[in-house]
C-alpha positions as CSV (number, residue, x, y, z in Angstrom):
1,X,0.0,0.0,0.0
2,X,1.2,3.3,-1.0
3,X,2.9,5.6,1.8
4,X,1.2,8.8,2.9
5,X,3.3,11.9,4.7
6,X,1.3,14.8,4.1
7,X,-1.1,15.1,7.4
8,X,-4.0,17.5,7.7
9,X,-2.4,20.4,9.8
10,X,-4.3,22.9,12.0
11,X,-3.6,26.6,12.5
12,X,-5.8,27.8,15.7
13,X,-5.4,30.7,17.7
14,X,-6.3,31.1,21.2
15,X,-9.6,33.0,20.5
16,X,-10.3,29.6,18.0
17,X,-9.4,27.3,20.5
18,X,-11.4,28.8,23.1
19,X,-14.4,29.3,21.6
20,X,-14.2,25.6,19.9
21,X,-13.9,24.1,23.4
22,X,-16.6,26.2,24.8
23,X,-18.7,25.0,21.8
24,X,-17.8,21.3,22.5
25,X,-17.5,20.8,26.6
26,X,-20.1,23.5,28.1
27,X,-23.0,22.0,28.5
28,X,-26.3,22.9,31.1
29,X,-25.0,21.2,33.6
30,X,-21.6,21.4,35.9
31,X,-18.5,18.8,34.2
32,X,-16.4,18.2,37.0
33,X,-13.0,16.5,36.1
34,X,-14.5,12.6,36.6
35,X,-16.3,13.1,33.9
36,X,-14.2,14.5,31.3
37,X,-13.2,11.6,29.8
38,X,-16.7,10.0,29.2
39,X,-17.6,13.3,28.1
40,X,-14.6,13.1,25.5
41,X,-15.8,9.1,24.6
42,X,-19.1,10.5,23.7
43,X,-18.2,13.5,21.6
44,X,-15.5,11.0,19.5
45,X,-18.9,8.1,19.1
46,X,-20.5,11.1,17.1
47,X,-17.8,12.8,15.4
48,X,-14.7,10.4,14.4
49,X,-15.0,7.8,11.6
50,X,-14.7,4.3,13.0
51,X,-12.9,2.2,10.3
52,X,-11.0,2.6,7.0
53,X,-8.5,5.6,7.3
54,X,-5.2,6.6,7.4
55,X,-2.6,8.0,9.2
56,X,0.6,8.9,10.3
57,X,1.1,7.1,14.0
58,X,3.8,8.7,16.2
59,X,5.1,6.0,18.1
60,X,5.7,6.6,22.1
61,X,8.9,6.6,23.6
62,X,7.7,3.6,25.9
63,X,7.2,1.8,23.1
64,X,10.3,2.9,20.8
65,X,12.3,1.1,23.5
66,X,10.1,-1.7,23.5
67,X,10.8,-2.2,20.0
68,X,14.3,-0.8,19.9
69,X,14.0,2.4,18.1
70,X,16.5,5.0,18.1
71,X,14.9,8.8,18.5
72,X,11.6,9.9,17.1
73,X,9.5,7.6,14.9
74,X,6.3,7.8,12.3
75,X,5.1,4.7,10.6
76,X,2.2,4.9,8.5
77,X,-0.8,2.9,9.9
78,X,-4.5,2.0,8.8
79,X,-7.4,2.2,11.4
80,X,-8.8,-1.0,11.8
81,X,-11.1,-0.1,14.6
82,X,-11.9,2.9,17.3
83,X,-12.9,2.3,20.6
84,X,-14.0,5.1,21.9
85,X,-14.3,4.3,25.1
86,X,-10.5,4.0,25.9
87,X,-9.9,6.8,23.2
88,X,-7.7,4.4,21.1
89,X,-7.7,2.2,18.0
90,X,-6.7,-0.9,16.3
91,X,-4.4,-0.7,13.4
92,X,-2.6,-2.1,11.1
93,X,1.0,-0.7,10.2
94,X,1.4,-0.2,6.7
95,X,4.9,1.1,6.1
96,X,7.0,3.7,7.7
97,X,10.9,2.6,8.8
98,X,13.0,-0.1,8.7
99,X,12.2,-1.9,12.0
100,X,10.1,-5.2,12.7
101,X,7.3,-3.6,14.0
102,X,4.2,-5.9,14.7
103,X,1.8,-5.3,12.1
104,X,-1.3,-5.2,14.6
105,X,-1.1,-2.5,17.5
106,X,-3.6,-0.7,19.7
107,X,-2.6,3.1,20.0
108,X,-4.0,5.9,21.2
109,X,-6.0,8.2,19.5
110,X,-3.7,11.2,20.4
111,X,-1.0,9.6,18.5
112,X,-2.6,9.6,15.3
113,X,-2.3,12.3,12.7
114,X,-4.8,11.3,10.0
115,X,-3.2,11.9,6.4
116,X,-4.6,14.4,3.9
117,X,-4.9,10.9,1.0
118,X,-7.2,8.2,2.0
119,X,-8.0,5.0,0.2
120,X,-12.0,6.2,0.5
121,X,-12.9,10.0,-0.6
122,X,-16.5,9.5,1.0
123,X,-14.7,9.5,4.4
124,X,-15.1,12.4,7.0
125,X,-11.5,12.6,7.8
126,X,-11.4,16.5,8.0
127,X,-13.7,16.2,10.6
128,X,-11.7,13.2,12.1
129,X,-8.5,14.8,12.0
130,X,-10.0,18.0,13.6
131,X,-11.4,16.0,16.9
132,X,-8.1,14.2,17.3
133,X,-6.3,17.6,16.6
134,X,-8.6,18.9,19.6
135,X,-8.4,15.8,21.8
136,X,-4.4,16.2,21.4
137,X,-4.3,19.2,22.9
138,X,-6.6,19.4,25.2
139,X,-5.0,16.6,27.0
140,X,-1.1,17.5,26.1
141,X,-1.8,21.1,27.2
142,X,-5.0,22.1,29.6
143,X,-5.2,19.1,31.7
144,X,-3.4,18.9,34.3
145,X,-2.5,15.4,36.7
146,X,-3.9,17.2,39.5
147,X,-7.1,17.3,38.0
148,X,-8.1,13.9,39.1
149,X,-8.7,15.3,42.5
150,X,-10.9,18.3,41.9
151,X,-14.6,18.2,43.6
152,X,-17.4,17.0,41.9
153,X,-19.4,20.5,42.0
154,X,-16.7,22.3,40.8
155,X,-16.8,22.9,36.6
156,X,-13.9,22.1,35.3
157,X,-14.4,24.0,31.8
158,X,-15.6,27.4,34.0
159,X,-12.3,27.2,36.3
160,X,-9.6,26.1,34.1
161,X,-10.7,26.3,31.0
162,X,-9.3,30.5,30.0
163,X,-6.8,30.4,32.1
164,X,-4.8,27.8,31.0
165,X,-5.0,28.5,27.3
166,X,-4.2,31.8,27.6
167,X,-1.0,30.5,29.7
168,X,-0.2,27.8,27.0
169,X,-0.5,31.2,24.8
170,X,1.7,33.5,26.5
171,X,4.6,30.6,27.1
172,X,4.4,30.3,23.1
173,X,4.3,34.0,21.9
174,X,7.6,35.0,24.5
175,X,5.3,37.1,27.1
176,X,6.4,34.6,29.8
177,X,10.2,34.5,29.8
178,X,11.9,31.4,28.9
179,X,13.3,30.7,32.6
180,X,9.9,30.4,34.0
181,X,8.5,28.5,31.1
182,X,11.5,26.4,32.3
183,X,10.0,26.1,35.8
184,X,6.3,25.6,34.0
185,X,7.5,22.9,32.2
186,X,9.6,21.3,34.9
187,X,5.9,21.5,37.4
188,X,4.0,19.8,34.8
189,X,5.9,16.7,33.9
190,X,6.6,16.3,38.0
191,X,3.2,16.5,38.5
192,X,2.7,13.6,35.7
193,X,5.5,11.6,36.9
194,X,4.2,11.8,41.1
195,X,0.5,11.1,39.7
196,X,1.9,8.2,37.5
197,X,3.9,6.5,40.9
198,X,0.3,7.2,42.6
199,X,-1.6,5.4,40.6
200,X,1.2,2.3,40.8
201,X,0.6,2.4,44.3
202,X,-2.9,2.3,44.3
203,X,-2.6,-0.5,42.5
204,X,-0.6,-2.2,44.6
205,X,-2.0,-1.3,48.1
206,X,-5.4,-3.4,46.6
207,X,-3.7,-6.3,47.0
208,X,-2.7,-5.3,50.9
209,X,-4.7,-2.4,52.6
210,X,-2.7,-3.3,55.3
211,X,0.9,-1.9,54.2
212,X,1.7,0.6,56.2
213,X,4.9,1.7,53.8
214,X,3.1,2.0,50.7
215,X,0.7,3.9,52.9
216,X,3.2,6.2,53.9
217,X,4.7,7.1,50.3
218,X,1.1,7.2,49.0
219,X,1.1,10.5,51.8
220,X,4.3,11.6,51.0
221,X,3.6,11.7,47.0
222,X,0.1,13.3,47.5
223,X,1.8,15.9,49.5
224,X,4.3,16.6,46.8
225,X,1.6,17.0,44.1
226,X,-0.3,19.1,45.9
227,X,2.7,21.5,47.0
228,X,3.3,21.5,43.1
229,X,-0.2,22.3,42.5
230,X,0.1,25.4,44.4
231,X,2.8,26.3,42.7
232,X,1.5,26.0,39.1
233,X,-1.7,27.9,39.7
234,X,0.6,30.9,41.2
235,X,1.2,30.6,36.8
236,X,-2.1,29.8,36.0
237,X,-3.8,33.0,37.8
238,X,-3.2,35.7,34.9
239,X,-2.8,38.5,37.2
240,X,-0.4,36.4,39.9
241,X,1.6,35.4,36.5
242,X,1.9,39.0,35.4
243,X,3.5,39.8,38.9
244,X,6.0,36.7,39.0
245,X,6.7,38.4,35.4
246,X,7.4,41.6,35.9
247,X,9.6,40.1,39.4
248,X,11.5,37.8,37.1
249,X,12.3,40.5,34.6
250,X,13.3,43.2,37.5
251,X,15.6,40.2,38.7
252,X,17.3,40.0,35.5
253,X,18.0,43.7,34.9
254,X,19.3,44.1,38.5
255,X,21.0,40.9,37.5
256,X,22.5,42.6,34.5
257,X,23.5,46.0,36.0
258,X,25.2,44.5,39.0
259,X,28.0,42.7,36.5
260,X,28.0,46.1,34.3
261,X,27.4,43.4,31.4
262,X,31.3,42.2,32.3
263,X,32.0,38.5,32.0
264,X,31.1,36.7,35.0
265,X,33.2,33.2,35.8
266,X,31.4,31.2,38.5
267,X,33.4,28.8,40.4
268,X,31.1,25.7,41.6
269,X,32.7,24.1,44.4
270,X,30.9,21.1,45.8
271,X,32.7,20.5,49.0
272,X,35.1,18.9,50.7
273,X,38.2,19.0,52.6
274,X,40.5,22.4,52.5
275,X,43.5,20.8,50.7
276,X,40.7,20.3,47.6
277,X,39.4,23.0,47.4
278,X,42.6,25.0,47.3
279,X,43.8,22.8,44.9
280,X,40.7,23.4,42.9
281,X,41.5,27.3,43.2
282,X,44.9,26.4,41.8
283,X,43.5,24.7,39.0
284,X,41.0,27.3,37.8
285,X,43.3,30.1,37.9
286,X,44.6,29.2,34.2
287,X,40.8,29.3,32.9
288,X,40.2,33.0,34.6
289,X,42.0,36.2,33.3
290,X,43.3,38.5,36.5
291,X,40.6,41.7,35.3
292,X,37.5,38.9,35.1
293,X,34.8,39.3,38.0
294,X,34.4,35.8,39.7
295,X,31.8,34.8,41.6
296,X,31.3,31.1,43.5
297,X,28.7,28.8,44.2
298,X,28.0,25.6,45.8
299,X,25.3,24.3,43.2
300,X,25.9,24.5,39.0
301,X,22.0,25.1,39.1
302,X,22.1,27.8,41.1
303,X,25.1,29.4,39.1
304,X,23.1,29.0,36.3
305,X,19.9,30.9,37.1
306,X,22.0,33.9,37.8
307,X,24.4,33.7,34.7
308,X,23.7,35.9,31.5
309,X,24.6,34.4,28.1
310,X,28.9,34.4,27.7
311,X,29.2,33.8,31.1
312,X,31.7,30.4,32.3
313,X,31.2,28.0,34.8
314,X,33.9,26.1,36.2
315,X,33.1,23.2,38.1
316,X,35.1,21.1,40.4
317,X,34.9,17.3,40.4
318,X,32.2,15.5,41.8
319,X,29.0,14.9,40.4
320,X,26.1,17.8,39.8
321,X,22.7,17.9,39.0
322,X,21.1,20.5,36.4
323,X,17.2,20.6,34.9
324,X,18.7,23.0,32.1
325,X,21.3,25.9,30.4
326,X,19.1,28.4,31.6
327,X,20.3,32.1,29.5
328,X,23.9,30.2,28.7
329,X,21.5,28.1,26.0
330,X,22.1,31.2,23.9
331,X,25.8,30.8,24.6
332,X,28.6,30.6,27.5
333,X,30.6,27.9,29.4
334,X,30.7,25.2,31.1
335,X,34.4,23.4,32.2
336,X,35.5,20.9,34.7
337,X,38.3,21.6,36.4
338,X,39.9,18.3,36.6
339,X,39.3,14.9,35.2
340,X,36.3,14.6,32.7
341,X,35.2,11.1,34.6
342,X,35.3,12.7,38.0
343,X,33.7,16.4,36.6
344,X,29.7,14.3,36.0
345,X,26.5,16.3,35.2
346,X,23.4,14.8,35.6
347,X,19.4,16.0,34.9
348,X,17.8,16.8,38.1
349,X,14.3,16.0,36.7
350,X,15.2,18.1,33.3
351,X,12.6,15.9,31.1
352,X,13.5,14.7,27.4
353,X,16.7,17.1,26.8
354,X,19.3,18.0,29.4
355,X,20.5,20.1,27.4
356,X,19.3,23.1,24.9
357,X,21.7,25.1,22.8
358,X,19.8,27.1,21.1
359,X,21.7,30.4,19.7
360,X,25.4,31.5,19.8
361,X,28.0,29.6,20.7
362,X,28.1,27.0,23.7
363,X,31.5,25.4,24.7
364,X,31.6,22.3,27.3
365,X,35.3,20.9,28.4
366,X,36.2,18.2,30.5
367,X,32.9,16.8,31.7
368,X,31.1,13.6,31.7
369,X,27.4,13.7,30.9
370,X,25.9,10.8,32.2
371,X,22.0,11.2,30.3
372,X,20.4,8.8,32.9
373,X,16.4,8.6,32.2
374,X,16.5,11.6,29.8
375,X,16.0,11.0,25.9
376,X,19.0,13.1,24.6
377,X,21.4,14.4,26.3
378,X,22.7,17.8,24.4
379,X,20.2,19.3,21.4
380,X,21.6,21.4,19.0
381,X,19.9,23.9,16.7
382,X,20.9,27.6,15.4
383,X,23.6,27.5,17.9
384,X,27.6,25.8,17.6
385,X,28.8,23.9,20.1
386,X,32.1,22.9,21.5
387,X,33.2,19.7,23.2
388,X,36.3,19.1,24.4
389,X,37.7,16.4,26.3
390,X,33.8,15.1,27.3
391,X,32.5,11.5,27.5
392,X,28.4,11.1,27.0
393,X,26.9,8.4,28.8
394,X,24.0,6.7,28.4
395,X,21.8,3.8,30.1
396,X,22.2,-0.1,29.7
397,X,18.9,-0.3,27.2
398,X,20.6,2.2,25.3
399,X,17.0,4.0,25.0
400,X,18.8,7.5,24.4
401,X,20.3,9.9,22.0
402,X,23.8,11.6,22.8
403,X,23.7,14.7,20.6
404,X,20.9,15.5,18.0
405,X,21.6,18.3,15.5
406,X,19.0,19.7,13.5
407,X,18.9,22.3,11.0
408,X,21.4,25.4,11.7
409,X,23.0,23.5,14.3
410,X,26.7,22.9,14.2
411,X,28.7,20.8,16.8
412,X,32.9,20.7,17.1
413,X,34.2,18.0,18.5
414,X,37.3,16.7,20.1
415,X,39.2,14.1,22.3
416,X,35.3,12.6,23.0
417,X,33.4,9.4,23.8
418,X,30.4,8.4,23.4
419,X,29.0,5.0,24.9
420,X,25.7,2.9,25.7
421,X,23.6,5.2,23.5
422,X,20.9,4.8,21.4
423,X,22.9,6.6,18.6
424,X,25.8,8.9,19.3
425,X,25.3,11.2,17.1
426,X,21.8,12.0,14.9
427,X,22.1,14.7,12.5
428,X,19.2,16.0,10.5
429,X,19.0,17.9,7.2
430,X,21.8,20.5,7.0
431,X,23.0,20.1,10.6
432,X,26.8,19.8,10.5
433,X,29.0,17.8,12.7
434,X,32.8,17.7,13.0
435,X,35.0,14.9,15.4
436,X,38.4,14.9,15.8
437,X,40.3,12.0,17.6
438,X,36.1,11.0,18.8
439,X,35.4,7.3,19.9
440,X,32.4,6.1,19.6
441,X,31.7,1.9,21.2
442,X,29.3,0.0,22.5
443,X,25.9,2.0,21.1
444,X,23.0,0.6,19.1
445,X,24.0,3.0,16.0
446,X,27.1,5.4,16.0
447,X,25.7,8.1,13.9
448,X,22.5,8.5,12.4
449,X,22.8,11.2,9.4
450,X,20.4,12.2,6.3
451,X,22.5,12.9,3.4
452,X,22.0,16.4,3.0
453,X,23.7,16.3,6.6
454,X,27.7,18.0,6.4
455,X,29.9,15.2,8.4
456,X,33.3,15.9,8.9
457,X,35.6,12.2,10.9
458,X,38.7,12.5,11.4
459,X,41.5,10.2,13.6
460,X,37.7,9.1,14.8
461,X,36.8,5.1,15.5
462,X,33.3,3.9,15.5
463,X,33.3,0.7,17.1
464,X,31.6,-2.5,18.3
465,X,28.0,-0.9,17.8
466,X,25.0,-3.4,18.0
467,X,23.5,-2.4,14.9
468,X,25.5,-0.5,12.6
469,X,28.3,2.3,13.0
470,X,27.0,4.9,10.5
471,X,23.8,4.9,9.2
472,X,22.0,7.3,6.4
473,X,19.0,7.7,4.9
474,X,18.9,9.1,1.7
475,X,15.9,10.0,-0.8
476,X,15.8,8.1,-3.8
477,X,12.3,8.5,-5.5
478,X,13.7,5.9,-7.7
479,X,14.3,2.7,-5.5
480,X,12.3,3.8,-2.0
481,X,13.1,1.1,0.5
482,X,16.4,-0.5,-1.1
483,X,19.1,-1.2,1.8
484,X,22.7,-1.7,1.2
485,X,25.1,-2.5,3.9
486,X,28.9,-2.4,3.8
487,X,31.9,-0.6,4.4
488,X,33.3,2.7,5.1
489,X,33.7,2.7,1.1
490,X,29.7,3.1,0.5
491,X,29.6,6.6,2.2
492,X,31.8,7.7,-0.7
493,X,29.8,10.3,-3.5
494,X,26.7,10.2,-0.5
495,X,26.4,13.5,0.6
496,X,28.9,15.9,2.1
497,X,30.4,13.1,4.0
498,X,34.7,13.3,4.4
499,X,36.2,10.9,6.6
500,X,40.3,11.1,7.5
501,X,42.1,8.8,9.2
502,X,38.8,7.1,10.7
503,X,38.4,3.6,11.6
504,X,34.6,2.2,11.1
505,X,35.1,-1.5,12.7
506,X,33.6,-4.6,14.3
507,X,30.1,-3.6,13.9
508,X,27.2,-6.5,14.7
509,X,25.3,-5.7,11.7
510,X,27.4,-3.9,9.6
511,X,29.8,-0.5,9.6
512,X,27.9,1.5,7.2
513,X,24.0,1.1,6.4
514,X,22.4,2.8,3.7
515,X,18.9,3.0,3.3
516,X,16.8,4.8,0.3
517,X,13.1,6.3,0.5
518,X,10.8,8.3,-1.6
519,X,11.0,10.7,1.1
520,X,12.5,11.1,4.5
521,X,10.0,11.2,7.2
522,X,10.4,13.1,10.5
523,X,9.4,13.1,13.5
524,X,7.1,16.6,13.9
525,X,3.7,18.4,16.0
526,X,4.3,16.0,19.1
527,X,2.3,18.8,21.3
528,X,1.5,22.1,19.0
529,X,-0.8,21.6,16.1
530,X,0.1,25.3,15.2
531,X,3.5,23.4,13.8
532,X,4.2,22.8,9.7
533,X,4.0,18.4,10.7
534,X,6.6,17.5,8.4
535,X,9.5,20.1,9.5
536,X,10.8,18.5,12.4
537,X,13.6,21.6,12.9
538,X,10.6,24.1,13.5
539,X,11.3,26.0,16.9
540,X,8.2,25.4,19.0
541,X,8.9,21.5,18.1
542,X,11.8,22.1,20.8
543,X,9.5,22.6,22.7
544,X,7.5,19.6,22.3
545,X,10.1,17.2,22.8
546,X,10.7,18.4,26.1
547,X,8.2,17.0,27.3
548,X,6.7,13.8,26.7
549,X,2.6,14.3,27.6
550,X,0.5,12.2,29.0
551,X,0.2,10.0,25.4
552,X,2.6,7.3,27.3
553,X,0.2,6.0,29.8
């Protein structure tokens, strides 16, 4: 059956949004939050077709590491059957990439993005496509894991409704600034992840009402959410929100003022005996010029709420925690002072990417990144990076991405390792990536390029990678699925590919993979249906791989 890509694509504002959700959940009487998903069940037994279309399904990232898929994923699927009782389908998957998916899956609605050709014309699937486009963002974006608890009498449509699509809104259009979208962000997917470990519990205390320690972390959890909750609707209230704005902003011009806009070098010590941390004063003096203002700190976090882009952090060895770049995402410093293995920085609840650069140019030197639970570990877009000396470590599944590159984005690389990823390295349409004297072991795919993608290897080894060490898509309208595996030797006329001096060895399935479609397909509108679906480097798609929703339950 012939492969679809081109989705049917929404362009709402908030005025739009509002007034279509009005239209749909106000009704004469109060919807508290119980009902709201019965309420959704019925609307979709009226509105969506129940059989016989298409679509593009974005597969979870439970799932893709169920089935051992490296980074984002579409397949194209047909709907077998809609039960709209659980909001979710039977399908069947037609085509999409080169994995042994199971041809018969149950998805969830949310997760479908019906395609703009379908094998029937006499099909409502504008209308289909609009309800799913609704249902996605209702529950991706308005609905919040606290919800579950709200009283019966109150209306959930009357009290959260306006509020919480203007905030979705204002994080969008820039009127909130990006450190408190940060925090935002950071409250949601907490929320999700406390509610999530509640309902596990709950589950689990069925079985014995009696035990008194799942007892006591189903107290400590509901007091977390709830402390969280308190938090978030400080944000939700428009007129609280416009003072934590105007605080934030007044922070950051004192912030700015106090350092006369002079380069600030922060010195993050994280304790220990005298003799250290004079040594690690020692150390840092070759990294800071006599003139610079320095300032210390005993948490990187902390450094980096108060640091303005082109600042440096220097840390000292030991292991710290960060949940993002905060204004050095726009360009700045980080270095270790001392080993890279002993110098480790790990997310501290920082969702799917540790690690945004976004604009200028970000340099990080003697460190070990050790991703942990987090998708990717360093994401790279309109912005050059610098690594020196750095290792990028990832879990025993290999269920994550080391450094992703999309469109604009340029990384330089030296003396680094990458290990136990997913793939080290994934670089999208004109993203450009040069490693010199990199190694790369022990991952499920070494680099994952397109061939519009600029690769630069040299003195690099790729090495002992379960699946292949390089592997690129290109589009050949010609001969669309066609796979050829080899050696270093295929990559030569493919793209702007140039390799020096670089061993590609000992490979399960093969060193270089290459792999022909009629057209490459990425991974797009996760969250925001405002996106274009099929540009996977727009800007607010950043956003939606931060966070991975609520479509994983």
């Amino acid at each position: 059956m012939e492969t679809d890509t081109d989705i049917i694509t929404f362009e709402k504002t908030c005025k739009q949004r509002l007034e279509e959700y009005r239209s749909l959940l106000c009704t004469d009487k109060i919807l508290p939050s119980s009902q709201m998903r019965s309420e959704w069940s019925y609307i979709a037994e009226v509105v969506l077709e129940p059989i016989g279309w298409k679509a593009l399904w974005k597969i979870p990232a439970s799932k893709r590491v169920e089935l051992g898929i490296i980074g984002p994923a579409l397949v194209n699927i047909l709907v077998d059957a809609v039960d709209v009782k659980d909001l979710s389908a039977e399908v069947t998957v037609i085509t999409g990439i080169d994995k042994n998916i199971p041809e018969q899956q149950n998805v969830f609605l949310v997760d479908l993005y019906p395609t703009v050709h379908q094998i029937n014309d006499e099909l409502y699937i504008k209308e289909t496509a609009d309800f799913i486009d609704k249902l996605r963002f209702f529950y991706n974006h308005l609905w919040m894991p606290w919800d579950v608890d709200d009283d019966d009498n109150q209306n959930w449509v009357q009290q959260h409704l306006e509020s919480r699509l203007k905030l979705f809104f204002d994080m969008q259009n820039g009127s909130i600034l990006a450190e408190m979208v940060l925090q935002i962000q950071y409250l949601i997917s907490e929320g999700r992840r406390i509610q999530t470990k509640i309902s596990e519990l709950e589950d689990k205390i069925e079985d014995d009402m009696n035990d008194e320690t799942i007892m006591c972390d189903l107290m400590d959890l509901h007091y977390c959410k709830d402390q969280i909750k308190s938090k978030f609707e400080m944000y939700e209230d428009p007129y609280k929100r416009s003072l934590l704005v105007w605080k934030q902003c007044r922070k950051n011009s004192d912030k700015t003022e106090s350092s006369n806009h002079q380069k600030v070098t922060y010195m993050i010590w994280s304790g220990g005996p005298l003799n250290s941390y004079i040594a690690f004063l020692n150390e840092a003096k070759s990294y800071v010029k006599a003139e610079e203002l320095v300032k210390s700190s005993f948490q990187l976090q902390e450094s980096l709420d108060q640091a303005v882009h082109g600042d440096v952090l220097l840390l000292s060895e030991g292991c710290h925690g960060l949940l993002g770049l905060g204004c050095l995402e726009k360009g700045g410093a980080i270095r270790g002072v001392g080993l890279p293995e002993s110098t480790i920085l790990k997310p501290h609840n920082a969702g799917n990417i540790l690690l945004d650069c976004s604009g200028g140019i970000i340099t990080l030197e003697n460190l070990t990144i050790d991703i942990q639970e987090t998708q990717i570990a360093i994401l790279v877009h309109n912005s050059t990076l610098h690594l020196r000396n750095c290792r990028i470590i990832g879990q025993k599944n290999r269920a994550n991405s080391g450094l992703l590159v999309l469109h604009g984005g340029c990384v330089v690389a030296q003396d680094c390792f990458f290990s136990g990823l997913g793939a080290a390295l994934v670089v999208y349409s004109k993203g450009e990536t040069s490693l010199t004297a990199c190694k790369i072991q022990n991952c499920l795919v070494g680099m994952k390029l397109q061939d519009d993608a600029k690769i630069n290897l040299m003195k690099c080894e790729i090495s002992e990678c379960l699946e292949f060490g390089i592997k690129v898509e290109i589009c050949r309208k010609a001969s669309p699925g066609v796979s050829e595996v080899g050696s270093a030797g295929l990559l030569s006329g493919v793209g702007e590919i140039q390799l020096s001096d670089t061993s590609i060895k000992n490979n399960i399935r093969g060193d270089v993979s290459i792999l022909q479609r009629n057209s490459i397909i990425h991974d797009s509108d996760v969250e925001n249906p405002s996106f274009s679906f099929l540009l996977f480097n727009n800007p607010p798609m950043i956003e939606a791989i931060k966070s991975d929703g609520p479509t994983e339950k």
